[in-house]
C-alpha positions as CSV (number, residue, x, y, z in Angstrom):
1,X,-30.6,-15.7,-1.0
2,X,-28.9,-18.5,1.5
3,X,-27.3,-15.6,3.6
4,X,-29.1,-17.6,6.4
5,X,-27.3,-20.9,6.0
6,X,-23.5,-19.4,4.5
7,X,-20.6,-19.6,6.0
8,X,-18.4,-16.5,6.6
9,X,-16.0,-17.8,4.4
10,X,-18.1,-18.8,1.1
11,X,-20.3,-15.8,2.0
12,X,-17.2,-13.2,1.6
13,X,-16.9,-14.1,-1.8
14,X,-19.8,-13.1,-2.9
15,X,-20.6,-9.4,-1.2
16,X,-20.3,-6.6,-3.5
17,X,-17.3,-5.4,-1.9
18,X,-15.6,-8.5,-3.0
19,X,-17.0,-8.3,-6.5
20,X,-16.0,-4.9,-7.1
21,X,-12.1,-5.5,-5.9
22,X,-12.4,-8.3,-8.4
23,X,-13.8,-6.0,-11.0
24,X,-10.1,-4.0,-9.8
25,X,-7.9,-6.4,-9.8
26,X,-9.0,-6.7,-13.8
27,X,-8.3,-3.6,-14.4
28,X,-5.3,-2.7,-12.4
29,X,-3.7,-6.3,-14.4
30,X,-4.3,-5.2,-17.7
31,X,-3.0,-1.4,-16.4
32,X,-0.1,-3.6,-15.7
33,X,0.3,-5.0,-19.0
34,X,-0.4,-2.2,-20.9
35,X,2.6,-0.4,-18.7
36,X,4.9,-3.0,-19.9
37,X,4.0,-1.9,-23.3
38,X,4.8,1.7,-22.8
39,X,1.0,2.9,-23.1
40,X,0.9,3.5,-19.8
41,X,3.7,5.8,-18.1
42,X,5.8,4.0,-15.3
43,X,4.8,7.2,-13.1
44,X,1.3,7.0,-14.1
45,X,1.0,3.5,-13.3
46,X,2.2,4.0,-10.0
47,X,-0.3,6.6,-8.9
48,X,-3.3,4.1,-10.6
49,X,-2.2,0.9,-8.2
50,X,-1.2,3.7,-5.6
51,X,-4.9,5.8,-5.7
52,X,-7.1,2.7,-7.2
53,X,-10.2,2.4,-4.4
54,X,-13.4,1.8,-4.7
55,X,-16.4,1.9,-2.7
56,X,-19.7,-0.5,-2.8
57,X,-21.7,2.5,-1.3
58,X,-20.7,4.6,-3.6
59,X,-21.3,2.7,-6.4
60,X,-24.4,1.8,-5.6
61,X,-25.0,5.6,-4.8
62,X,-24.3,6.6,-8.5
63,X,-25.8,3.2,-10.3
64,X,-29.2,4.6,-9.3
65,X,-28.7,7.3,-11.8
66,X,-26.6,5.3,-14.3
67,X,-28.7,1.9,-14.3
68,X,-25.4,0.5,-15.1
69,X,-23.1,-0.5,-12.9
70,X,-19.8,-1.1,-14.6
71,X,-20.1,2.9,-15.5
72,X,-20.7,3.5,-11.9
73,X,-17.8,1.6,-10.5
74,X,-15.4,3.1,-13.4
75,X,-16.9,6.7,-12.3
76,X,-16.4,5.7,-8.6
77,X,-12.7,5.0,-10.0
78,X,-12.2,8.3,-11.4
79,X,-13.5,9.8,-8.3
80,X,-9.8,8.2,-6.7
81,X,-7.7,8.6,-9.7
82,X,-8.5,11.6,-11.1
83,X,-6.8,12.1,-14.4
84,X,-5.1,9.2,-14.6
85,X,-8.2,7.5,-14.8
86,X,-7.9,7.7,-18.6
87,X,-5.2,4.6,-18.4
88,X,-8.2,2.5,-16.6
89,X,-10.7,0.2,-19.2
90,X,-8.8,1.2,-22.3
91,X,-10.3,-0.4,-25.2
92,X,-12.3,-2.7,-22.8
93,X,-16.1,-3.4,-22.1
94,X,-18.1,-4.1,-19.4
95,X,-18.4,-7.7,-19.4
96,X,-14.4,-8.0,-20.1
97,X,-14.1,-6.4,-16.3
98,X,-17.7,-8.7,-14.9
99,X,-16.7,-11.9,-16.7
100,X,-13.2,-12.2,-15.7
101,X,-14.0,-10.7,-12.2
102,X,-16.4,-13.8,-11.9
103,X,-14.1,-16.3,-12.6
104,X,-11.8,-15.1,-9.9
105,X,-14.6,-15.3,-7.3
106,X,-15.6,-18.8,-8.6
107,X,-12.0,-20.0,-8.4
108,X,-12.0,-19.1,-4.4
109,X,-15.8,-20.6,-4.1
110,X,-14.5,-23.9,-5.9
111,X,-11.3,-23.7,-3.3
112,X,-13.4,-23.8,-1.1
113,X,-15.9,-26.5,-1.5
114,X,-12.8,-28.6,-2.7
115,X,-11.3,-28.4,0.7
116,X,-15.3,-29.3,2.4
117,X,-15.5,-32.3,-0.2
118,X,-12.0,-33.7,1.0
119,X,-13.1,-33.0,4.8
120,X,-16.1,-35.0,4.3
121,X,-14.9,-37.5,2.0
122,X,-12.3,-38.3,5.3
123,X,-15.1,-39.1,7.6
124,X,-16.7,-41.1,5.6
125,X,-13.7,-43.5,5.0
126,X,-13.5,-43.2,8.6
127,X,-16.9,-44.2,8.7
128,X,-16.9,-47.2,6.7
129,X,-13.6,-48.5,7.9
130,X,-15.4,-48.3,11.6
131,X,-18.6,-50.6,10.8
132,X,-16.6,-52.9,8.2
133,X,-17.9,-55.6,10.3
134,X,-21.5,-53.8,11.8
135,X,-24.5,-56.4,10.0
136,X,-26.9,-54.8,9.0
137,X,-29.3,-55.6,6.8
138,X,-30.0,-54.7,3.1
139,X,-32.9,-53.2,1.7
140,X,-33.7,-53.5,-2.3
141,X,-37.2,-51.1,-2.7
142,X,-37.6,-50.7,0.9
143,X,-38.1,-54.4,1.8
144,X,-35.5,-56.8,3.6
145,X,-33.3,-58.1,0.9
146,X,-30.0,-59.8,2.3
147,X,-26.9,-59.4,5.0
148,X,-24.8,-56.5,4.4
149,X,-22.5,-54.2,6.8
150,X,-23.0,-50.4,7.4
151,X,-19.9,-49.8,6.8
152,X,-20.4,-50.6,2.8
153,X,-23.0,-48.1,2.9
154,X,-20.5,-45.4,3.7
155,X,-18.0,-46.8,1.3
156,X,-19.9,-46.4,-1.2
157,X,-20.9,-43.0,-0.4
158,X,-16.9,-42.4,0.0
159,X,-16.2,-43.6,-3.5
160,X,-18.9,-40.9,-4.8
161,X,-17.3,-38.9,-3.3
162,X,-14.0,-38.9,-5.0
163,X,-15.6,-39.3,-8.2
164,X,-17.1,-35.3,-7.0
165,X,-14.0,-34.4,-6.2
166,X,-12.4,-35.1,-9.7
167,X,-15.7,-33.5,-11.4
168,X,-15.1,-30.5,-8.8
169,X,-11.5,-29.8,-9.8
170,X,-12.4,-30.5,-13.6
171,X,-15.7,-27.8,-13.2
172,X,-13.2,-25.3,-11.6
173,X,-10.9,-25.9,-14.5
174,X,-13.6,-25.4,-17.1
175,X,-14.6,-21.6,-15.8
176,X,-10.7,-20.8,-14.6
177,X,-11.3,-18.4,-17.7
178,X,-11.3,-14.9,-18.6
179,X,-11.6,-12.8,-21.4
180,X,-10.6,-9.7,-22.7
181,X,-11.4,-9.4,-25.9
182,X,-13.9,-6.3,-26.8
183,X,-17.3,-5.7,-27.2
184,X,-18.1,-8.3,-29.5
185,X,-14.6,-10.6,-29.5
186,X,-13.1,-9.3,-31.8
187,X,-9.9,-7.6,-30.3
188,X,-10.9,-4.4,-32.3
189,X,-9.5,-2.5,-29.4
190,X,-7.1,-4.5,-27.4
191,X,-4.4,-6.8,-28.6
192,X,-4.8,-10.6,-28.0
193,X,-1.7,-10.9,-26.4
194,X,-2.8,-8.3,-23.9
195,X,-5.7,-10.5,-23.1
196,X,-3.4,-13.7,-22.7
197,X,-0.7,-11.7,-20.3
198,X,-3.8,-10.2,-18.4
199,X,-5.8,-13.5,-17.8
200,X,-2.0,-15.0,-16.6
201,X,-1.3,-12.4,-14.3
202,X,-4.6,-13.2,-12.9
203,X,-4.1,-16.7,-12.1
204,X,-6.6,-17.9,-15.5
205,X,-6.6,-18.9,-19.2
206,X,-7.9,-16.5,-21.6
207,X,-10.7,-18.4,-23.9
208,X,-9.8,-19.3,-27.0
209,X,-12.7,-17.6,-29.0
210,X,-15.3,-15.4,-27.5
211,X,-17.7,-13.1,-28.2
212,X,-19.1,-10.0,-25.5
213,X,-18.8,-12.7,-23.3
214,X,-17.3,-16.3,-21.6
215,X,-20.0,-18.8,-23.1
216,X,-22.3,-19.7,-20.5
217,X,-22.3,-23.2,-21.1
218,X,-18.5,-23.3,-18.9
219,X,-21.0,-21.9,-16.1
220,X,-23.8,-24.5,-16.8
221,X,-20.8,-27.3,-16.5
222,X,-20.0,-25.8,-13.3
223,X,-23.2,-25.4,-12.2
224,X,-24.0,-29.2,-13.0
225,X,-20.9,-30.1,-10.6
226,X,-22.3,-29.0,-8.0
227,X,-26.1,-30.0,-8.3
228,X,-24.4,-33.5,-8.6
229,X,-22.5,-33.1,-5.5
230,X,-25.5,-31.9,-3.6
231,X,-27.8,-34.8,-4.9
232,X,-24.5,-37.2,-3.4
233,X,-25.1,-35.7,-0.2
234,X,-29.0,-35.7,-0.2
235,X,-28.6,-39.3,-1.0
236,X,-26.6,-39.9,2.2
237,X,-29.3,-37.1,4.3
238,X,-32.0,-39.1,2.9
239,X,-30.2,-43.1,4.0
240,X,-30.0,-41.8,7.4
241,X,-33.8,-40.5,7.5
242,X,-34.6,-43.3,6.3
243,X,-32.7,-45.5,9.2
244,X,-33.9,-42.8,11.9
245,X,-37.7,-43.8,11.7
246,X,-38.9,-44.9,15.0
247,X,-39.9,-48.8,13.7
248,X,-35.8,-49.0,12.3
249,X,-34.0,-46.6,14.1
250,X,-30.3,-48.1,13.4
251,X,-28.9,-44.5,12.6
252,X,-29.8,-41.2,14.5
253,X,-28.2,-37.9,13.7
254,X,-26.9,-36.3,16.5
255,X,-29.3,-34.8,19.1
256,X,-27.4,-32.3,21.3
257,X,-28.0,-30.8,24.5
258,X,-30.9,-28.5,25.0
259,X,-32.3,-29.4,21.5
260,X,-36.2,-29.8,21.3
261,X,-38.1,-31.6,18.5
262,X,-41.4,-30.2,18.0
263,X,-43.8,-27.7,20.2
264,X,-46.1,-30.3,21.0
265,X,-44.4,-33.4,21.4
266,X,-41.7,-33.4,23.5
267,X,-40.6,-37.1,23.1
268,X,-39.7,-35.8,19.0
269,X,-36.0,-36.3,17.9
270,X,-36.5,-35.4,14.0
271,X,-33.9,-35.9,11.7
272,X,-34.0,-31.5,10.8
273,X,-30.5,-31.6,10.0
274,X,-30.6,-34.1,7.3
275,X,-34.1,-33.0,6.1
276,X,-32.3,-29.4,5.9
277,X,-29.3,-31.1,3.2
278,X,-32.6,-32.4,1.5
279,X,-34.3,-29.1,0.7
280,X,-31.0,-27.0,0.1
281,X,-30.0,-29.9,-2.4
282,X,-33.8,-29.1,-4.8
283,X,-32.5,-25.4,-4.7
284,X,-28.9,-26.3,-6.3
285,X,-31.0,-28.4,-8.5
286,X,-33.6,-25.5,-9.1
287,X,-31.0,-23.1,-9.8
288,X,-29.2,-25.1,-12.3
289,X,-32.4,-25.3,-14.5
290,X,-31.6,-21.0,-14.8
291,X,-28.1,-22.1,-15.8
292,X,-28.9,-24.4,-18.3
293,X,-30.9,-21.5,-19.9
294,X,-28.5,-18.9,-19.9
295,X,-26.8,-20.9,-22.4
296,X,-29.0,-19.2,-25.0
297,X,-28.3,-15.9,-25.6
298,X,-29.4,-13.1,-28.4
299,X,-26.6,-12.7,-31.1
300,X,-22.9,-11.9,-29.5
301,X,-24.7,-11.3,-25.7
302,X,-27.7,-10.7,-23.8
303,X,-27.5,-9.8,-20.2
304,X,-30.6,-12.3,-19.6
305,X,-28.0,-14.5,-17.7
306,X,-27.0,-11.7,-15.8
307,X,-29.6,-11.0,-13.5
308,X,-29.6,-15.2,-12.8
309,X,-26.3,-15.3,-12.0
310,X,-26.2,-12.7,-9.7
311,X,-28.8,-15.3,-7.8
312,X,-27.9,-18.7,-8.7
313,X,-24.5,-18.7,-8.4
314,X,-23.7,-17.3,-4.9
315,X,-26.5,-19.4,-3.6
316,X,-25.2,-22.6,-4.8
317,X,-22.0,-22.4,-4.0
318,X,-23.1,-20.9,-0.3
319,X,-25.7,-23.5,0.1
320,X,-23.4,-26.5,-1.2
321,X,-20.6,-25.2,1.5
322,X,-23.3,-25.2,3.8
323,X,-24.7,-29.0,3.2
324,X,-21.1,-30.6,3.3
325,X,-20.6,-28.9,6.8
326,X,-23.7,-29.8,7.6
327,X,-23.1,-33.4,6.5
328,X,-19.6,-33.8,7.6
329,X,-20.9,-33.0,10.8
330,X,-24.0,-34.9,11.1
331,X,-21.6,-38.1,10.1
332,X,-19.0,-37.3,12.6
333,X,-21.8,-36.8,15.3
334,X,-24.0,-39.6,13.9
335,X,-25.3,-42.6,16.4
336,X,-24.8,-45.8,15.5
337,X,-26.7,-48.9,16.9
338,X,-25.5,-52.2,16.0
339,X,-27.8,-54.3,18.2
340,X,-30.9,-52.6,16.7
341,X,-29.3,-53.8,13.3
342,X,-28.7,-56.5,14.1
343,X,-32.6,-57.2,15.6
344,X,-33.6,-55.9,12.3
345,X,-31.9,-58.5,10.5
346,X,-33.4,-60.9,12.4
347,X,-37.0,-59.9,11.8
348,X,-39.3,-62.7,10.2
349,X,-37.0,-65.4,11.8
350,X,-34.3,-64.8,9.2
351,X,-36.3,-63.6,6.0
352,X,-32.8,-62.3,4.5
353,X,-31.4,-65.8,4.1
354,X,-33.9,-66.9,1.8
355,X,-31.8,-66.8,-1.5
356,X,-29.1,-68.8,0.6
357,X,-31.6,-71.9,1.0
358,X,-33.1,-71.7,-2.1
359,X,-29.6,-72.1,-3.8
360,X,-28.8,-74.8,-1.1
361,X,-32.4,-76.8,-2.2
362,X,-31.5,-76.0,-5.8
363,X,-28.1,-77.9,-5.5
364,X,-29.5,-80.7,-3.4
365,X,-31.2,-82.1,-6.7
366,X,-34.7,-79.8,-6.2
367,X,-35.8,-78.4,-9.3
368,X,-35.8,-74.8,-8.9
369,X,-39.5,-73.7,-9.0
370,X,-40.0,-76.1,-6.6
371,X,-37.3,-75.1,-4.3
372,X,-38.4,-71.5,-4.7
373,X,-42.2,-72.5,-4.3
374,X,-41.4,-74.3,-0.5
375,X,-38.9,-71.0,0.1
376,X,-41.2,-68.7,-0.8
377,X,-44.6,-70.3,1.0
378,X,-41.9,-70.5,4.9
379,X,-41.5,-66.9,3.9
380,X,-45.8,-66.0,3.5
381,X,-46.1,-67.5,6.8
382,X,-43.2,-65.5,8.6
383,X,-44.7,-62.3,6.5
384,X,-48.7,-62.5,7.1
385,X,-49.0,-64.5,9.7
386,X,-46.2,-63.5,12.3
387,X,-44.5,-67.2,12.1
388,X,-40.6,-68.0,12.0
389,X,-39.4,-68.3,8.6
390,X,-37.0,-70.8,10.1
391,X,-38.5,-72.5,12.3
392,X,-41.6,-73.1,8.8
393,X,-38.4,-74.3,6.8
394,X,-37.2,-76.6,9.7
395,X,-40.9,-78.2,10.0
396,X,-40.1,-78.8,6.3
397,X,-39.5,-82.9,5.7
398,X,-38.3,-81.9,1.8
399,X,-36.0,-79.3,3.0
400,X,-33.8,-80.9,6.0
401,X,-34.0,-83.8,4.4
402,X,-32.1,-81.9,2.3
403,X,-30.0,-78.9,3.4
404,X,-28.9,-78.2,6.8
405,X,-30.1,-75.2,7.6
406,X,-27.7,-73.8,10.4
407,X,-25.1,-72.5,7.8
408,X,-27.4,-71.1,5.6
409,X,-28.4,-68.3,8.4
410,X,-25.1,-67.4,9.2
411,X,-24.6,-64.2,7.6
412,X,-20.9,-64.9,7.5
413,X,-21.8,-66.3,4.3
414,X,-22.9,-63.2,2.4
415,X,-20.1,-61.4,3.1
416,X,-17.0,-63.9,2.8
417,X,-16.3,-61.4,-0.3
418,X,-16.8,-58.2,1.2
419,X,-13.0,-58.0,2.4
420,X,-11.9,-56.9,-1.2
421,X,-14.6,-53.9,-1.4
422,X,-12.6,-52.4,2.0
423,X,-8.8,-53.1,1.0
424,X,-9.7,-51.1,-2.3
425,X,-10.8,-48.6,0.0
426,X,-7.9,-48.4,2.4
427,X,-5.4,-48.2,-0.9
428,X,-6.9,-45.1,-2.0
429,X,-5.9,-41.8,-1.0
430,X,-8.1,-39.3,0.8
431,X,-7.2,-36.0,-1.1
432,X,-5.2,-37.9,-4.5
């Protein structure tokens, strides 16, 4: 389990105390609806939502004899209601109660990484709307590639973002579903209309066909959502690894008072926080390989899935809460240092402007393999041999014969466009 990374509030959801008052809730609404239907007594209804209590103890206490737990919390329920226990699960089975129970808890677990998604989605407009004009320099496969600002990086990782948000709300929507239809779906027991005015009570839909159970491939949607979500914030953990090294270091996350970096070394400032959203991000991957497979199930229901849920579900959900704190926070709290970008950029004597003379040699009348042969032999000499790639392009007789070279190093030329990727940015909403 993730118990040792989950929040309080995303943890809560998922104790069995919390599953078995949303096993109750399920019962008590169709109790409700049944009431209004005159097969439950008024009176009788009143001592049930009066007397209905249930215990995890206990019901963990008597599903060591029954191996089954639904029978243990309904005998748990008896134990409060005494007779009127009769009006409790009529016509119902056990994965009516679990299914619908779940959908409630994953409607609170989606609330709440909806509300962490917009929280960090924030500071990251913040972010890039801070370093719209911080150079930096871009890197295609690892290597130098042109002038860009940091603050793109983080726009980009905003506009992700709301693209999460609108698969989040869309994943919540697809398992905001119950059902409450009989043992194998086929209202043999219970009226359809009692499953409809049940799963409303309750806040959800009621699925338009089922058999024993909601289809598992709502769950493996859901499930995708937020192994999606998690990879969108591995990708930001692992930008800011990357930028931490010792030979770049234009990013650090933050390195608080009293923290230490390694036993041995005491000069260490690792990245742990980001390396942490890493790992947790392969186990909301891992787990959704399990959901994918409880798609398959024998005939009308298994309860293969079951046993996997009971896992994969309250550890993504706590470890995804987890990694947008964690990220949220590392942002907030992140260093920046814009004259170490900037000294980056720089390296090779202006490397990163090579495309700007080639085009500049090209429209000067130079053919272009010839243009990119002089380019590229000023930029082997900058590379292997430590030179200047502009001072090699300045020694050059076909090339300032040519071009002047001073504007084609200012980076103010790669980014005269850049102004329309950040008013997009400040039109859009934070939480549309």
């Amino acid at each position: 389990m993730i118990s040792r990374y989950a929040r309080p509030e995303m943890s809560r959801i998922w104790t069995q105390d919390a599953k078995y008052e949303a096993w109750l809730q399920v019962e008590l609404a169709v109790c409700d609806v049944y009431a209004k239907r005159g097969l439950i007594p008024e009176d009788a209804l009143a001592r049930v939502k009066g007397r209905a209590r249930v215990s995890a103890a206990r019901i963990d206490e008597i599903e060591a004899t029954t191996r089954h737990d639904v029978i243990a919390f309904l005998t748990n329920l008896e134990e409060a209601l005494g007779a009127d226990s009769r009006y409790v699960h009529m016509g119902l089975t056990s994965s009516d109660v679990v299914d619908t129970a779940l959908a409630l808890q994953l409607q609170q677990a989606a609330d709440l990484l909806l509300a962490g998604l917009e929280r960090y989605r924030a500071v990251l407009r913040t972010l890039a709307l801070r370093h719209r004009d911080t150079l930096c320099v871009g890197r295609t496969h690892g290597i130098h590639a042109e002038p860009m600002v940091f603050g793109l990086k983080a726009a980009l990782w905003y506009a992700e973002a709301g693209r999460n948000l609108e698969r989040l709300r869309r994943a919540r929507e697809t398992v905001r579903v119950g059902k409450l239809s009989g043992a194998v779906g086929t209202f043999a027991h219970v009226e359809p209309d009692v499953e409809e005015e049940a799963c409303r009570l309750l806040g959800l839909e009621a699925a338009p066909i089922s058999n024993q159970i909601v289809q598992r491939d709502r769950h493996a949607e859901f499930s995708t959502t937020l192994a999606i979500v998690a990879a969108s914030l591995e990708k930001v953990a692992t930008e800011i690894r990357s930028l931490q090294r010792t030979e770049v270091l234009e990013v650090e996350e933050p390195f608080t008072a009293g923290q230490k970096g390694s036993s041995a070394m005491p000069h260490k400032r690792n990245p742990v926080r980001c390396e942490r959203i890493t790992g947790l991000a392969r186990v909301v991957r891992g787990n959704l390989q399990a959901a994918l497979e409880n798609t398959v199930l024998w005939h009308e229901r298994d309860i293969s899935h079951s046993s996997a849920e009971r896992v994969i579900l309250p550890d993504s959900t706590m470890a995804l809460d987890f990694m947008l704190a964690e990220t949220t926070e590392v942002l907030e709290g992140s260093l920046v240092f814009p004259e170490r970008m900037r000294e980056n950029l720089d390296v090779g004597g202006g490397l990163a402007y090579s495309q700007n003379v080639l085009l500049a040699l090209v429209d000067a009348g130079l053919e272009r393999d010839a243009a990119y042969a002089i380019v590229q032999a000023a930029a082997a000499k900058a590379w292997d041999e430590g030179a200047s790639f502009r001072d090699e392009l300045a020694a050059n007789e076909d090339v300032v014969s040519r071009v002047d070279l001073a504007p084609l190093f200012d980076p103010a030329r790669a980014l005269r466009n850049l102004d329309v990727v950040f008013d997009r940015l400040e039109k859009v909403e934070v939480a549309p």
